[in-house]
Each structure stands twice: as structure tokens, then as C-alpha cells.
C-alpha positions in Angstrom: 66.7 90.0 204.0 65.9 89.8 207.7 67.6 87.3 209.7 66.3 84.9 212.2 68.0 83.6 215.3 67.3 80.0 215.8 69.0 77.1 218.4 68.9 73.7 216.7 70.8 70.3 218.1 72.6 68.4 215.4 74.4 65.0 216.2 77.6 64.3 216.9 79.2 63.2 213.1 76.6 66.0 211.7 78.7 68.7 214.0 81.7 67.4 212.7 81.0 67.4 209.7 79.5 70.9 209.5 83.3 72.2 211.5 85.0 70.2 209.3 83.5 71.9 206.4 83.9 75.9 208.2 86.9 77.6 209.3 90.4 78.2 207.6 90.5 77.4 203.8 87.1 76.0 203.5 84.0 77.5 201.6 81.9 78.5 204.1 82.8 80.8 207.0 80.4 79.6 209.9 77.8 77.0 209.9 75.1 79.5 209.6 76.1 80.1 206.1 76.6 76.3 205.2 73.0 75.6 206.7 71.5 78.4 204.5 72.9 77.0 201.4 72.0 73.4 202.3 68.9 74.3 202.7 69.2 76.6 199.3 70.1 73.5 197.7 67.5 71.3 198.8 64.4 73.5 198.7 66.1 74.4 194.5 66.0 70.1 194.5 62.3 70.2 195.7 61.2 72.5 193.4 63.0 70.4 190.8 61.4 67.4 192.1 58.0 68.9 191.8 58.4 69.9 188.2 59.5 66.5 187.3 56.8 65.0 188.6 54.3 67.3 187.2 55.6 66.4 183.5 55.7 63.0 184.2 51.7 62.7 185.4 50.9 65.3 182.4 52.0 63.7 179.6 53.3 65.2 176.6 53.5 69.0 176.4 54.2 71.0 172.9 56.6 74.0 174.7 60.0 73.7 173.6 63.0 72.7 175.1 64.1 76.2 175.6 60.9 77.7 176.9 60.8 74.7 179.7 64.3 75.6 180.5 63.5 79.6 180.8 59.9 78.4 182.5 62.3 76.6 185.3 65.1 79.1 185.2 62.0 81.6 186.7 60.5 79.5 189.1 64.0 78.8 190.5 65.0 81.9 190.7 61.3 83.0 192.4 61.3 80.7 195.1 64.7 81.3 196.5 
């Protein structure tokens, strides 16, 4: 996957919070790889989001339980 080199500004407490979160015995190894997976995480909630709200304005639907979880299961792993 090819990369991108961006400059962003965060705010003081975000900065923090992103060091705080990188470096010896945490998760992440640098902020770049914390900001990828934040945003990871929030486009997998928007596309979550969006499916909810598509069942909810289309009413009842006759697929199962298990073919709406393999339907999402798809999509999530297609728009990642």
C-alpha cells in the first residue's frame, strides 16, 4: 500500500495524548501508526453507522441473521 507524507497540527492535550499513547510499552510505535488505526476505526464506525441507518429507514427485511452479519463482515472488510 503506498504511503503518503502529510504535516497536520494537533492541539496541545491531543499531542499528549497521542505521546502518551506511543513509545516504550505502549501499543503503538509512532503516531503515524495510531492515526492510521484511529482513522481505521472510525471510517469501520461510519460504515457501521450507515448500515444502521439504512435498516432503520427500510423497514423489515427477510435475510437472516447470519447472512446480515456475513453481508457486513464483506463490506467491512472491502472498505478498509
Amino acid at each position: 500500500m503506498a504511503r503518503q507524507s502529510i504535516s497536520i497540527s494537533l492541539s496541545q492535550p491531543n499531542d499528549e495524548w497521542l505521546q502518551q499513547q506511543v513509545g516504550a510499552g505502549a501499543e503503538y510505535s509512532s503516531k503515524s501508526e495510531l492515526i492510521n488505526e484511529l482513522i481505521r476505526n472510525t471510517r469501520h464506525a461510519e460504515a457501521l453507522n450507515q448500515k444502521l441507518l439504512a435498516a432503520e429507514q427500510s423497514g423489515f427485511t427477510s435475510q437472516s441473521p447470519i447472512g446480515m452479519l456475513q453481508e457486513f463482515k464483506r463490506d467491512l472488510a472491502n472498505s478498509g
